[in-house]
N, C-alpha and C positions, 0 to 999 in steps of 0.2 A: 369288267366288261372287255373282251377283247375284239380287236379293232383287226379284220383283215385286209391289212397292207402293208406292205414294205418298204420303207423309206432308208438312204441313209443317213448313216451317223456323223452328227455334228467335228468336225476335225477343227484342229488348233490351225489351220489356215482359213477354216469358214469365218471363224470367230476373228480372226487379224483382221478379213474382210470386213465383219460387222462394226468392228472399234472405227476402223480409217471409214467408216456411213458416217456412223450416230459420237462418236466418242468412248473412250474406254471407262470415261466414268457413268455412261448408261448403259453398258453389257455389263448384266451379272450372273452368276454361277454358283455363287454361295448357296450352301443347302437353305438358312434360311428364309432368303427369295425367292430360291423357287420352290420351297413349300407356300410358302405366303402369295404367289401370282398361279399355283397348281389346282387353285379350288376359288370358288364361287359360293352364293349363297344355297349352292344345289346341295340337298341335303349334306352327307360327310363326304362326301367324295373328295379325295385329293390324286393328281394327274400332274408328277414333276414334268416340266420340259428340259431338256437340255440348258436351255440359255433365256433367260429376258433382257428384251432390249427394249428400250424406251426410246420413240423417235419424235420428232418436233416438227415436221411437215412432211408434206405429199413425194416431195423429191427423195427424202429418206427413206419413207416406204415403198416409192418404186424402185431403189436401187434396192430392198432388202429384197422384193418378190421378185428383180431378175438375178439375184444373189441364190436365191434358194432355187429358183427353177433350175438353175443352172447344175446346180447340186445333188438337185433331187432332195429338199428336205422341207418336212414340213412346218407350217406358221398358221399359229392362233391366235387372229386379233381378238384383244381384250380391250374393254372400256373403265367401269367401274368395278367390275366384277359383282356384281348385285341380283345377275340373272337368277333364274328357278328350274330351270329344262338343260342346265350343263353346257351353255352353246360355248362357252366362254372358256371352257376345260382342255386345256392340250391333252389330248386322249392317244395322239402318236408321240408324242417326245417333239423335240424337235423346237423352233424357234417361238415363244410368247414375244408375240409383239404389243407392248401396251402402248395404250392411243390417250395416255393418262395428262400426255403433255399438251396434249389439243384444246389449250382450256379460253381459247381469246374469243369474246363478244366483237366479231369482224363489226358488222353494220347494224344500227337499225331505222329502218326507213318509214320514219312517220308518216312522207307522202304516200306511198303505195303500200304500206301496213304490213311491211315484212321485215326480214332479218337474216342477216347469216352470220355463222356460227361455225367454230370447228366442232369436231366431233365429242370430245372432250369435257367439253362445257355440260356443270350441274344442271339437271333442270331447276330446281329451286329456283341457284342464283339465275339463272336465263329469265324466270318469271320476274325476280322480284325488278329484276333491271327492265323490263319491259311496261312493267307498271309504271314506274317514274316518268314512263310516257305518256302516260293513259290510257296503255294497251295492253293486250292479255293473251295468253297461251294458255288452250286451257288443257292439254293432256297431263294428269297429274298425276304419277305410278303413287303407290301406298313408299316408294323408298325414293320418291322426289328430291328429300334432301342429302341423297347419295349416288341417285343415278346417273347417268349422263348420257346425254341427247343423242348421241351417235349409237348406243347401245339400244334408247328407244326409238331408234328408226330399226335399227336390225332386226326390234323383234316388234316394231308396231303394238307399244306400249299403249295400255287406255290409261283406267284410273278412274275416280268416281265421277270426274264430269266428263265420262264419253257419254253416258246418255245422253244428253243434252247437245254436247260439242262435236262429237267425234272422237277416233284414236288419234296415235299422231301421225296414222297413215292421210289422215284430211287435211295436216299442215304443211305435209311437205313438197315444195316447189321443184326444188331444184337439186341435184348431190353431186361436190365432188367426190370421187372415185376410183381410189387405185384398185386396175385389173389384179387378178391372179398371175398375170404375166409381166406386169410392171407397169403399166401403162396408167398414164392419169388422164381422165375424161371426166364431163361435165353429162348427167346423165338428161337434163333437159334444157328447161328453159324457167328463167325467174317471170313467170306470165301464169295467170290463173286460168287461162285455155291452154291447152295440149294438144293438137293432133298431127304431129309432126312425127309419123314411122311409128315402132313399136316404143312404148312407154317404159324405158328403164326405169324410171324412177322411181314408179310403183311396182318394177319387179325386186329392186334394191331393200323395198321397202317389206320386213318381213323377213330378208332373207337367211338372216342371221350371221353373218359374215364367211357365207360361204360360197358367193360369186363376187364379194370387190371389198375392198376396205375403204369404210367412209371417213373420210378426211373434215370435210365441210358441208352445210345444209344451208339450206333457204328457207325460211319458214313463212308461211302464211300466219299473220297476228288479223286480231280482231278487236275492237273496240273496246274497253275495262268497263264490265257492267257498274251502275255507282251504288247500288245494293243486293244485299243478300240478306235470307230470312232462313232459319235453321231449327228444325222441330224432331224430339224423339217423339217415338210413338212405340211406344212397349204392345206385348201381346202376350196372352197365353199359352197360342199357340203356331210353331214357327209357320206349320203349311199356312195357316190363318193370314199371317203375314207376308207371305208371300203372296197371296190371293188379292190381298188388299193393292200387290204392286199393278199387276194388268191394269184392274178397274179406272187405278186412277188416270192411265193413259187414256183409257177408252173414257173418259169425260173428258178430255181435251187439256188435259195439265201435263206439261214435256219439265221435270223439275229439271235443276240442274246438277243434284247429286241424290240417288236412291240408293243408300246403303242398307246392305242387311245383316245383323247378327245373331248365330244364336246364342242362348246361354253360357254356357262352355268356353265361346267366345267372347264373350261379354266378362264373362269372369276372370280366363287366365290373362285377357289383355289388360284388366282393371289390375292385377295384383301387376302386371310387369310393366304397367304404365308409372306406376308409382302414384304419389296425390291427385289425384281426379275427384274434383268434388261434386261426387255424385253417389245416390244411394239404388242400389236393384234391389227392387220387392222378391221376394222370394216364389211369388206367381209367375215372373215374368219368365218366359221360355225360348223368348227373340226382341230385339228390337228393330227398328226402321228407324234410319238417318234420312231425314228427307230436306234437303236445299232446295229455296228456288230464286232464282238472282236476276237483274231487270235492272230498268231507269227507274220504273215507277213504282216507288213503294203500295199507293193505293190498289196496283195491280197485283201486286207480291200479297198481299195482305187475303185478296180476292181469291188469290191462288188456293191459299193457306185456308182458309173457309172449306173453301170445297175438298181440300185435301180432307182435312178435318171429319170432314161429314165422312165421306170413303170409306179414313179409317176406322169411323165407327160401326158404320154398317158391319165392317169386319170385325169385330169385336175385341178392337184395339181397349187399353186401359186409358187413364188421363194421359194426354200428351204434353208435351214440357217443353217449352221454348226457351230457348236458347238468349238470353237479353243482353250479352253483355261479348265483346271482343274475345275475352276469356273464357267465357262459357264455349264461345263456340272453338275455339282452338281447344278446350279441353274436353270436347266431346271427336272432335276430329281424332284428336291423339288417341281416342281408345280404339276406332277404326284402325287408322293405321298402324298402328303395332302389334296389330290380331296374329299378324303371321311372324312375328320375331319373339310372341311369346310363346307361341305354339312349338315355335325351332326348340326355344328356355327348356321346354317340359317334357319333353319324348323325341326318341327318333320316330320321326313320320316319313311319309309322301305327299307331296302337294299336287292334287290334281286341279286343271284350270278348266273345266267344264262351261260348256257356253251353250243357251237351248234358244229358242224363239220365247219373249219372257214370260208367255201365259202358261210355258208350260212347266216354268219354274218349281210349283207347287209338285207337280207330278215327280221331276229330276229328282229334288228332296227327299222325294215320302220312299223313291226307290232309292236312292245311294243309301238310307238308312237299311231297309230292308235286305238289299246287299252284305250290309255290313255285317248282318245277324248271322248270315247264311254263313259267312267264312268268322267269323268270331271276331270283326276288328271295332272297333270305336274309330266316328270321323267326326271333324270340329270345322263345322261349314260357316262361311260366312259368302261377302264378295257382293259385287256390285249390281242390285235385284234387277234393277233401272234397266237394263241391257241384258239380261239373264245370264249375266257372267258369274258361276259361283265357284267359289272355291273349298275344294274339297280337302282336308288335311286328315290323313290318315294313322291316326298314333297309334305305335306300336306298345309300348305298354307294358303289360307281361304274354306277350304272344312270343312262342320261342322262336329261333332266327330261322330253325326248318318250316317252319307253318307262315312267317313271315318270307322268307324267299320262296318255298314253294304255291303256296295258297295263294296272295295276295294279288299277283298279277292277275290271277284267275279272276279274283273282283275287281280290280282295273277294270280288266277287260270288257265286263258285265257293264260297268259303271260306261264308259266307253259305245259299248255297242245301243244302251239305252237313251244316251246323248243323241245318236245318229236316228235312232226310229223315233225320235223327238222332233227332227228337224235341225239338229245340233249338229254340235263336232267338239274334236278332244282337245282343242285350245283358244283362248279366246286373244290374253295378251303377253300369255309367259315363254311362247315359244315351243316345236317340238325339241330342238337339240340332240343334246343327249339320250336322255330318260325317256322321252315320248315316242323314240324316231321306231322301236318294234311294235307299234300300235298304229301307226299310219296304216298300214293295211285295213284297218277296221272303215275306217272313212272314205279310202281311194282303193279304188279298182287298179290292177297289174298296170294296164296301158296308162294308168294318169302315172302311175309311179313311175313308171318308164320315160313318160315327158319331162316327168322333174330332172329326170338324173341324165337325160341328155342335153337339159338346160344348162347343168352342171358340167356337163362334159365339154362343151363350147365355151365357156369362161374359163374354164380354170382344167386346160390338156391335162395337165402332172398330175392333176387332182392333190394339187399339197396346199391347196387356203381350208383350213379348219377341216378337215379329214375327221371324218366319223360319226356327223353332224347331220340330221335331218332326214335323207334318204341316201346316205355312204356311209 
């Protein structure tokens, strides 16, 4: 992919420069490192930079971004590197900045149920340590136990309990934030009202680090439900199952995690999960993860009754509960590793599809239909709850001409039907890289034109994450 812009070239006084910032033992240059910081979990894509540098606060990074303004050179802040849409990919050369050392749990404030945090920080360990209070975060990516927090503000990360919670654009209060020009500012206020001028912190939010580098957050916490109840519900048939997700909203049940899988998904996560002790009938053609979490079990219970009924009207098989700590962590685990077995098996695409959920069944029955048309096999799964699905496109024995040439053409399709749905082309992986020739399909010239003069007021030089989004 080539990137039209010009920047220059890193010189052995930039770099003297970066050592007397950060130290000379966090600038590297080894091939390597910068193989290893050049790519992401975005398909194969590798994108050397010039230089990684590792910085350990906000002062660091603003003397790096008036280092490079000055210079003219560009810098890709990186988190975990875990993303899916490339945001995280130095696609001009030029400086990786990783935000890898931002790892300290600042506060957490049990009186007024928040937190701050550098950017850096797991979400895993973020949750587990919030527990130990009795409180809860609930945005939980499927790569929870590798992502980090600064990275799901950048892309307004969900996870299976956004139905129920929100993404993690609902937790967050407050960012600090270094400019594209060096500057560190505080984008609001640690206060659950806002109406003090325009709302940077839900423009931050999203943005993918391509108007500020997030240093630190405040997070909104909430109370740690004292139970949960966790039921598969197999099916025949995947539309079936997805039919069965609406309904159950429309009786008044908000669970607090609705996964879906199909087949295919079900399978290759099972063989790359390893030991999961569980058996799929050879009927089954999807399953549904349904959680619902509470104070009061007799309510959870009540829940689950009427879910139950639902799924059978839909003509779900026996459902299977979940009894034991273990059971339910080894039914989670097939979930989450649906998309790192799928990486295991083929080169694919992952598309991150999001509709209004009643039209899930529809989104479905046409991404399949798509498929036939341009000859590809997809491995859907993703979160029904919200109508976030994820489309994973394996390539298989499709040759690389049919695969580069055809393919975007069913994107495209897949895309343009998301939109006559009520949808759009992402729900929590970000356009970045990969998506950013398909924003057309969603936004009109003039909204595209607002973004990038958004962009052009933050960041003059246009050198924070160059190539990103709508540049």
């Amino acid at each position: 992919m080539n990137i039209n812009r010009t920047y220059n070239n890193l010189s052995d006084k930039v770099v003297e420069e970066l050592i007397k910032i950060v130290g000379v033992e966090q600038v590297f240059s080894d091939d390597e490192k910068l193989e290893a910081y050049g790519q992401d979990e975005t398909e194969d894509f590798i994108f050397k930079p010039a230089v990684v540098v590792r910085s350990e606060n906000a002062e660091q990074v603003a003397a790096i971004m008036k280092l490079a303004n000055q210079h003219h050179i560009p810098v890709t802040p990186r988190g975990a590197g875990t993303g899916l849409s490339g945001g995280a990919l130095p696609v001009c050369g030029g400086i990786l900045l990783s935000m890898e050392k931002f790892k300290n749990i600042l506060q957490i404030d049990t009186q007024n149920l928040q937190a701050t945090v550098e950017s850096g920080v797991i979400n895993y360990i973020f949750q587990e340590e919030v527990k130990k209070h009795g409180l809860f975060y609930p945005p939980d990516p499927a790569s929870w136990g590798s992502c980090s927090l600064g990275g799901n503000v950048a892309h307004s990360s969900g996870g299976p309990k956004a139905v129920k919670y929100g993404t993690t654009r609902d937790y967050v209060l407050n960012i600090e934030m270094v400019t594209p020009t060096g500057e560190i500012i505080w984008t609001g206020a640690n206060t659950l009202k806002y109406s003090t001028g325009y709302n940077l912190t839900q423009l931050m939010v999203g943005s993918e680090g391509t108007l500020g580098i997030i240093t630190k957050i405040v997070f909104k916490l909430l109370p740690l439900p004292k139970h949960d109840l966790l039921m598969l519900v197999p099916f025949s048939s995947a539309e079936k199952a997805c039919e069965a997700v609406g309904a159950t909203f429309r009786a008044g049940i908000t669970p607090s995690a609705m996964e879906f899988m199909e087949r295919d998904a079900i399978d290759w996560s099972m063989k790359y999960a390893g030991e999961v002790n569980f058996t799929v009938k050879p009927e089954w053609q999807a399953l549904l993860l349904i959680e619902v979490d509470g104070n009061e079990m007799d309510l959870l219970y009540k829940d689950c009754e009427t879910i139950s009924a639902i799924m059978a009207e839909h003509g779900c098989d026996e459902i299977l509960f979940a009894d034991t700590a273990d059971q339910k962590q080894s039914l989670w685990k097939i979930r989450r590793k649906v998309g790192e077995a799928v990486k295991s098996n083929s080169v694919y695409k992952e598309e991150d599809t999001v509709v209004p959920r009643a039209s899930l069944p529809v989104l479905l029955k046409g991404v399949k239909e798509i498929g036939k048309r341009y000859g590809f096999k997809s491995v859907c799964y993703g979160h029904a709850g919200d109508g976030n699905l994820h489309v994973n496109i394996i390539k298989g024995d499709l040759s690389d001409e049919v695969w580069e040439r055809e393919l975007p053409k069913g994107i495209t399709e897949i895309f343009e039907l998301c939109k006559s749905l009520g949808g759009t082309i992402s729900g929590e992986h970000g356009i970045g890289l990969v998506q950013k020739g398909y924003l057309p399909i969603v936004f009109p010239e003039y909204q595209m034109e607002l973004m990038r003069q958004i962009k052009r007021v933050f960041d003059p030089a246009m050198i924070l994450n160059p190539g990103k989004i709508v540049f």
